[in-house]
C-alpha positions as a Python dict, from the first residue, in 0.01 Angstrom:
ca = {
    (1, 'X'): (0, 0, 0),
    (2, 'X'): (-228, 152, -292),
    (3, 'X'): (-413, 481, -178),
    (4, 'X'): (-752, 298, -258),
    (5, 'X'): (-639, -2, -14),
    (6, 'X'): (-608, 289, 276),
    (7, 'X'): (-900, 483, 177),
    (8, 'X'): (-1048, 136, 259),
    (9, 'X'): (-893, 55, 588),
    (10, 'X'): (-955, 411, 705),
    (11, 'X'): (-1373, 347, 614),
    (12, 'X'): (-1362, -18, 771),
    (13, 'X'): (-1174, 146, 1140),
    (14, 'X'): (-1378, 471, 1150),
    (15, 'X'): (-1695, 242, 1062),
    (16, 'X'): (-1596, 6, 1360),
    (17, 'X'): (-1548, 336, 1614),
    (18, 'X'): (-1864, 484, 1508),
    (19, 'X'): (-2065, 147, 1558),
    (20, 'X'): (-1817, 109, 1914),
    (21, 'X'): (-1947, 487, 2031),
    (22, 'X'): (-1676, 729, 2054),
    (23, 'X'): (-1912, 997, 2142),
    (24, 'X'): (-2204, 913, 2404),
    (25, 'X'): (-2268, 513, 2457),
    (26, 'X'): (-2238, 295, 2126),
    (27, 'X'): (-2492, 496, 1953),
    (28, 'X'): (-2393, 644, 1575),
    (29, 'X'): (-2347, 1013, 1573),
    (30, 'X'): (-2545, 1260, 1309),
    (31, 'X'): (-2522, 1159, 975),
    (32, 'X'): (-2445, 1515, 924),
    (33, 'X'): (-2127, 1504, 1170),
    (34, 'X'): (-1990, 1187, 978),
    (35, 'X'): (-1705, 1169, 727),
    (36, 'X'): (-1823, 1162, 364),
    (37, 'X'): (-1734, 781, 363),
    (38, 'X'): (-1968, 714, 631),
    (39, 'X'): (-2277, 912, 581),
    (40, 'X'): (-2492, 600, 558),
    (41, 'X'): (-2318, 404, 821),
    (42, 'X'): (-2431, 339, 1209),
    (43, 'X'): (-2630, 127, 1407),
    (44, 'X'): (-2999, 197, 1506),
    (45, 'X'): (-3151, 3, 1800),
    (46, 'X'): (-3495, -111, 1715),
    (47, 'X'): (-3556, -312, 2097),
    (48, 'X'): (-3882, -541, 2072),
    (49, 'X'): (-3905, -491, 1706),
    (50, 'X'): (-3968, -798, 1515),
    (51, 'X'): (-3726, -945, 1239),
    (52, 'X'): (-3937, -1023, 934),
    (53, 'X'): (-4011, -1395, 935),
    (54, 'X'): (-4129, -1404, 556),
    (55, 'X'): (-3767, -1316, 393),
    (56, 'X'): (-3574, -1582, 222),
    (57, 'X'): (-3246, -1676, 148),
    (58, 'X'): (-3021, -1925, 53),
    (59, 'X'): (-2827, -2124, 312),
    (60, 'X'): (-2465, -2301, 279),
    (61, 'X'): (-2635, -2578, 136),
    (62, 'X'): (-2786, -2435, -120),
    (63, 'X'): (-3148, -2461, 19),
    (64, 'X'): (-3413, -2165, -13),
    (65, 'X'): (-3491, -2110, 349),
    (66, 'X'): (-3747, -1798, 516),
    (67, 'X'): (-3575, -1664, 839),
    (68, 'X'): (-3861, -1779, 1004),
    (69, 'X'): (-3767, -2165, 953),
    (70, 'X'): (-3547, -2078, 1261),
    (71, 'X'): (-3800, -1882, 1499),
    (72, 'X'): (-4033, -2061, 1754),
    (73, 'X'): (-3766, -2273, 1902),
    (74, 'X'): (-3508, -2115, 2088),
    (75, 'X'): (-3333, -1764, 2128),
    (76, 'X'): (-3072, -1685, 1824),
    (77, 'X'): (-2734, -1422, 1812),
    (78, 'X'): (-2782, -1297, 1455),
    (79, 'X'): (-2482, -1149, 1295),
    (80, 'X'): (-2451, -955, 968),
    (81, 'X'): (-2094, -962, 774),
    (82, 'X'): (-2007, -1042, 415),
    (83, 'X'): (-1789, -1321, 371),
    (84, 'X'): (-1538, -1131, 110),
    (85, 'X'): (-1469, -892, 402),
    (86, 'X'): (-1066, -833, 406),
    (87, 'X'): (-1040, -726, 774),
    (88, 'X'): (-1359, -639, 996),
    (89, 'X'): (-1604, -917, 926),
    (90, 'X'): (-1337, -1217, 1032),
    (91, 'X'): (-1262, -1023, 1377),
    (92, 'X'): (-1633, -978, 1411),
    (93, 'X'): (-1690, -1374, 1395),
    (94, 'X'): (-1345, -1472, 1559),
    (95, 'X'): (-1527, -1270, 1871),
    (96, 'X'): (-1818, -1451, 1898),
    (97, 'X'): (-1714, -1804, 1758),
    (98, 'X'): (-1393, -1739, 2121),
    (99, 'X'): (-1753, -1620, 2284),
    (100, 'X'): (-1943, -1920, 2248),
    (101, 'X'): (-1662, -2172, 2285),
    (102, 'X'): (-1633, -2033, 2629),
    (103, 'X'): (-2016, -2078, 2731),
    (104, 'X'): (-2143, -2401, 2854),
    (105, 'X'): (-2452, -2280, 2649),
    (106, 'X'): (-2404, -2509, 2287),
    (107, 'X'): (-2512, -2366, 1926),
    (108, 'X'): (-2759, -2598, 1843),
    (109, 'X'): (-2886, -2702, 2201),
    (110, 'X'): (-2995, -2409, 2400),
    (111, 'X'): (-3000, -2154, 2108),
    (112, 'X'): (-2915, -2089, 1760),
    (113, 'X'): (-2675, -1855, 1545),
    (114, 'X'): (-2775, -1686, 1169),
    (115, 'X'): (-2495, -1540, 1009),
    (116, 'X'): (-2592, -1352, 696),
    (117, 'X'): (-2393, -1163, 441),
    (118, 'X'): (-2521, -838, 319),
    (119, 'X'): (-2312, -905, 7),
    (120, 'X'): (-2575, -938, -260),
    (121, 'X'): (-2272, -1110, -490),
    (122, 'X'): (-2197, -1358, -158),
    (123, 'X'): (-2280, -1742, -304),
    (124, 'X'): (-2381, -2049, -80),
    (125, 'X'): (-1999, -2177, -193),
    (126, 'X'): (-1884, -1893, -1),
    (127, 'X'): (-2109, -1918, 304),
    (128, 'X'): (-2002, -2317, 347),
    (129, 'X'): (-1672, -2234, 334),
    (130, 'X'): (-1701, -1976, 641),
    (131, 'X'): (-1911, -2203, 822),
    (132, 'X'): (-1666, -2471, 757),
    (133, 'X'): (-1380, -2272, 888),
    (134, 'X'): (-1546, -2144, 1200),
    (135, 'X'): (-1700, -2463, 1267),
    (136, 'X'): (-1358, -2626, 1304),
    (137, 'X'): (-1255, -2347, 1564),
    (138, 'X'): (-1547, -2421, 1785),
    (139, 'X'): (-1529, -2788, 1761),
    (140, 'X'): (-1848, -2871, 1914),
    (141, 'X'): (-2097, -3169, 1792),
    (142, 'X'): (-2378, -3101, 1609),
    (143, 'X'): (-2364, -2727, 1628),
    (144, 'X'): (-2372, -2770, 1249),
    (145, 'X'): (-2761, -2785, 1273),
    (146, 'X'): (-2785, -2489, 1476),
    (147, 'X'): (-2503, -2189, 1339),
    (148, 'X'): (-2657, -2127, 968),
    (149, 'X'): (-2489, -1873, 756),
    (150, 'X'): (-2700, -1774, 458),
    (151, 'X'): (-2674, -1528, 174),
    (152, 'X'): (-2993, -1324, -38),
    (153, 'X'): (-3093, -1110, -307),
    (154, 'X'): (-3069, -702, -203),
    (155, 'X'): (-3411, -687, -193),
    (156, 'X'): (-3423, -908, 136),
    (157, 'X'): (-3094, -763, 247),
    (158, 'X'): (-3220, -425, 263),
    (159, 'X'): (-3555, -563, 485),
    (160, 'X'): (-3327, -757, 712),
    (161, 'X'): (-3074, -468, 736),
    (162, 'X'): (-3326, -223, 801),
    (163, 'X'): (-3531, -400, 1049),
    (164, 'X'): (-3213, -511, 1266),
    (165, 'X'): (-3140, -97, 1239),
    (166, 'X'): (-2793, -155, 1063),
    (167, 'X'): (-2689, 87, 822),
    (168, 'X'): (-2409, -35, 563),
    (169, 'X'): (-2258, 173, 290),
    (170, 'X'): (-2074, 30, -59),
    (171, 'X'): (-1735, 213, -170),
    (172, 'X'): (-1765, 152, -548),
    (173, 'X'): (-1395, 320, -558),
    (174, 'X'): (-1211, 34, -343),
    (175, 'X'): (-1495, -194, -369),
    (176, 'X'): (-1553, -319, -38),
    (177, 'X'): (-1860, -221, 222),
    (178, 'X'): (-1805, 66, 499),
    (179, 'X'): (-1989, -69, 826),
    (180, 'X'): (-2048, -151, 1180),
    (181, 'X'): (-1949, -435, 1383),
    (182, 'X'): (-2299, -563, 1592),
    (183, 'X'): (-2435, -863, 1737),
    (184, 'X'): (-2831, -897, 1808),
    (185, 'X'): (-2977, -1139, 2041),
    (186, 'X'): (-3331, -1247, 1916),
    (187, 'X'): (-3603, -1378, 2116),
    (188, 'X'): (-3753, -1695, 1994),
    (189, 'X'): (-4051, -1578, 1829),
    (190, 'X'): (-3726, -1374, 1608),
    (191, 'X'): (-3795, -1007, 1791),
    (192, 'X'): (-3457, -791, 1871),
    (193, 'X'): (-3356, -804, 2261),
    (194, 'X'): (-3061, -668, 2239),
    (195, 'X'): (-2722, -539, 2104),
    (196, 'X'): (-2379, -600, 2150),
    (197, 'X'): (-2103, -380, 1986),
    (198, 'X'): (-1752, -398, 1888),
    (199, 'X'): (-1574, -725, 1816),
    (200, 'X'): (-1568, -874, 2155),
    (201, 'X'): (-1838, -989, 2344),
    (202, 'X'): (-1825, -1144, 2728),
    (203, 'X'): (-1905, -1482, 2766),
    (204, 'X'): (-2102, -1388, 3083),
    (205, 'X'): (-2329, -1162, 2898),
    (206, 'X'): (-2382, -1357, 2604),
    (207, 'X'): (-2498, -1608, 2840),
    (208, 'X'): (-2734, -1377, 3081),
    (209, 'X'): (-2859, -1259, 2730),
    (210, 'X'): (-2964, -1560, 2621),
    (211, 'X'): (-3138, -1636, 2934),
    (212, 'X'): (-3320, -1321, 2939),
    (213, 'X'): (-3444, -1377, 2580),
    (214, 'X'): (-3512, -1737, 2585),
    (215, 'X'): (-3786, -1601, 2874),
    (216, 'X'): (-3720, -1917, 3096),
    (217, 'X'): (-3647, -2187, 2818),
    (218, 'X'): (-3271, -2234, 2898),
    (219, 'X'): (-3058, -2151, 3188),
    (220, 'X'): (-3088, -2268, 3547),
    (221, 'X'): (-3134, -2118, 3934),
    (222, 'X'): (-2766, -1927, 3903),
    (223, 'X'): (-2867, -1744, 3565),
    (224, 'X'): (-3214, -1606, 3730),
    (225, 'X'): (-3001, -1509, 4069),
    (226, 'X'): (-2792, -1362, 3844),
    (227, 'X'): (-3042, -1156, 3635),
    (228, 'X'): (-3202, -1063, 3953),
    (229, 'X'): (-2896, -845, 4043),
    (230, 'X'): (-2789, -741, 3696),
    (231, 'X'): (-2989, -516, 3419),
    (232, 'X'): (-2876, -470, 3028),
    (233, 'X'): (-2818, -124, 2978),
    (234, 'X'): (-2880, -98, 2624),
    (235, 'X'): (-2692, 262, 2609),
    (236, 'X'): (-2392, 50, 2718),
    (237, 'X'): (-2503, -296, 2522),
    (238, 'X'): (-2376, -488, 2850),
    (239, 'X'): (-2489, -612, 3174),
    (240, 'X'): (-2452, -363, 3470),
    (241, 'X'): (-2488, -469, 3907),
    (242, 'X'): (-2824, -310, 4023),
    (243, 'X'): (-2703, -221, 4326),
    (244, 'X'): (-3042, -220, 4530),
    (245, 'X'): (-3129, -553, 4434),
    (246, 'X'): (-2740, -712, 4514),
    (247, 'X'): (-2813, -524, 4854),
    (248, 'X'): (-3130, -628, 4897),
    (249, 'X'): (-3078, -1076, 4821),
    (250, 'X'): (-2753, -996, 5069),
    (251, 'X'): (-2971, -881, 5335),
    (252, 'X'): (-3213, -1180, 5240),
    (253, 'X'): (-2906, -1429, 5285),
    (254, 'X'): (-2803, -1247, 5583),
    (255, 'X'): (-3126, -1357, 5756),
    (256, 'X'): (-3143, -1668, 5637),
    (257, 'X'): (-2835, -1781, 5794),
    (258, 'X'): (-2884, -1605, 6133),
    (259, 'X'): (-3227, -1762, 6122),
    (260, 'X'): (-3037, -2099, 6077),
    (261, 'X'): (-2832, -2059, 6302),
    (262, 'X'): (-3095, -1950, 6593),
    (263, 'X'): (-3268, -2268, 6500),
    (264, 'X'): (-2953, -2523, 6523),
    (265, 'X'): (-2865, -2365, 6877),
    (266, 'X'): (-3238, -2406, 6965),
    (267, 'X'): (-3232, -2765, 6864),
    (268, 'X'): (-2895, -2824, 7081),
    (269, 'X'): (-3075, -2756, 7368),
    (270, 'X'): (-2863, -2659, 7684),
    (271, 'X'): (-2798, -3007, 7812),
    (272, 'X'): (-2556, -2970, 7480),
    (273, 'X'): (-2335, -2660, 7636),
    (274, 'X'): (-2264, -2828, 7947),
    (275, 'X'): (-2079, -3156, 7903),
    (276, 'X'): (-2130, -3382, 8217),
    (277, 'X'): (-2440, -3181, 8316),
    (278, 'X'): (-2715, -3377, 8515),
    (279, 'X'): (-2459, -3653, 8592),
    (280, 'X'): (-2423, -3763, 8998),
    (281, 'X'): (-2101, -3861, 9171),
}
């Protein structure tokens, strides 16, 4: 293997560790305690900050589309990659295409996906052709209409990059991009709700996510039991138990069912514990 091809794969690894947290949580550490390939690259969390709805690109189709074409429907999991990506980007989007073909949730029914490469020199051929391949793997109808991957000019990479808080950094010596591996979950109105990290995300979360974003739009009873009793720690980019509240719908289900019971043996009656009572000889 060339020394350049290393350099490379040591960039794209410490990149991914950085952006994974292997100091405190997930966060990136000082840019003045990273290597020299990395100065540049991390992950900032901008929570409740808004993705700007005005910047276009072009989709796999070809088509000049603004970001906010997608907002006011339905909660979205943006992704950044770049579709010439040797090793990173594919694990990144093998994650969450085994992700979502795990939820009942479906790409295109209860939310969306927006893949975009940060590749200024990434062409619509090149997005199609991704979509195409992780389309197959996920194999469900129509999600076609709903999982867009779309490439831009730098200018509109740069706003999108900076406003998701994801810092990137080009290696002109190997050619490739140093960087982290992130999801975002957007609200529908396109504001950031929260982060995942690394290159695997759990179905359960995704789903709870989604829920949480879509503010009442999708999911059912289960998901807002289910919220009730667990909180996303952002420092962690997962769902957590809240203990108290767990403890506290127990105790409410505890009561319920004595209360139930109380009221069946009520109903009985005592003519109902004594078979044969009242009867003469």
């Amino acid at each position: 293997m060339r020394s350049s091809q290393i350099l490379a794969l040591i960039l794209i690894l410490a990149a991914s560790a950085f952006g994974q947290g292997m100091t405190n949580g997930i966060m990136s550490p000082p840019a003045n305690v990273r290597p020299p390939g990395l100065k540049n690259v991390g992950m900032r969390q901008n929570l409740n900050q808004p993705i700007p709805a005005d910047l276009t690109f072009t989709d796999d189709l070809g088509r000049t589309v603004r970001l906010g074409d997608y907002f006011g429907k339905k909660p979205i999991i943006l992704n950044l990659v770049y579709f010439t990506c040797p090793m990173l980007c594919g694990e990144v989007l093998s994650g969450l295409e085994n992700s979502l073909r795990m939820m009942k949730f479906e790409v295109g029914k209860e939310f969306d996906v927006i893949t975009v490469s940060f590749d200024p020199h990434d062409t619509p051929e090149a997005a199609a052709k991704k979509k195409s391949e992780f389309l197959r793997r996920y194999k469900r109808p129509g999600a076609e209409l709903g999982w867009h991957f779309l490439v831009g000019h730098q200018d509109a990479i740069d706003s999108l990059t900076k406003a998701a808080g994801f810092d990137y950094q080009y290696d002109p010596k190997t050619r490739q991009f140093a960087h982290t591996t992130a999801i975002l979950i957007l609200t529908p109105e396109g504001r950031i709700a929260q982060y995942y990290y690394g290159i695997e995300y759990p179905p359960k979360d995704l789903r709870l996510g989604l829920v949480e974003a879509g503010a009442g739009q999708i999911g059912n009873v289960v998901d807002a039991l289910l919220l009730y009793c667990y909180h996303y720690d952002p420092e962690q980019g997962k769902y957590s138990a809240t203990i108290l509240r767990v403890l506290r719908l127990a105790g409410v289900a505890t009561m319920l069912f004595i209360g139930t019971l109380i009221f069946v043996m009520i109903r009985r009656g005592p003519s109902h514990d004594a078979p044969g009572a009242g009867r003469t000889t």
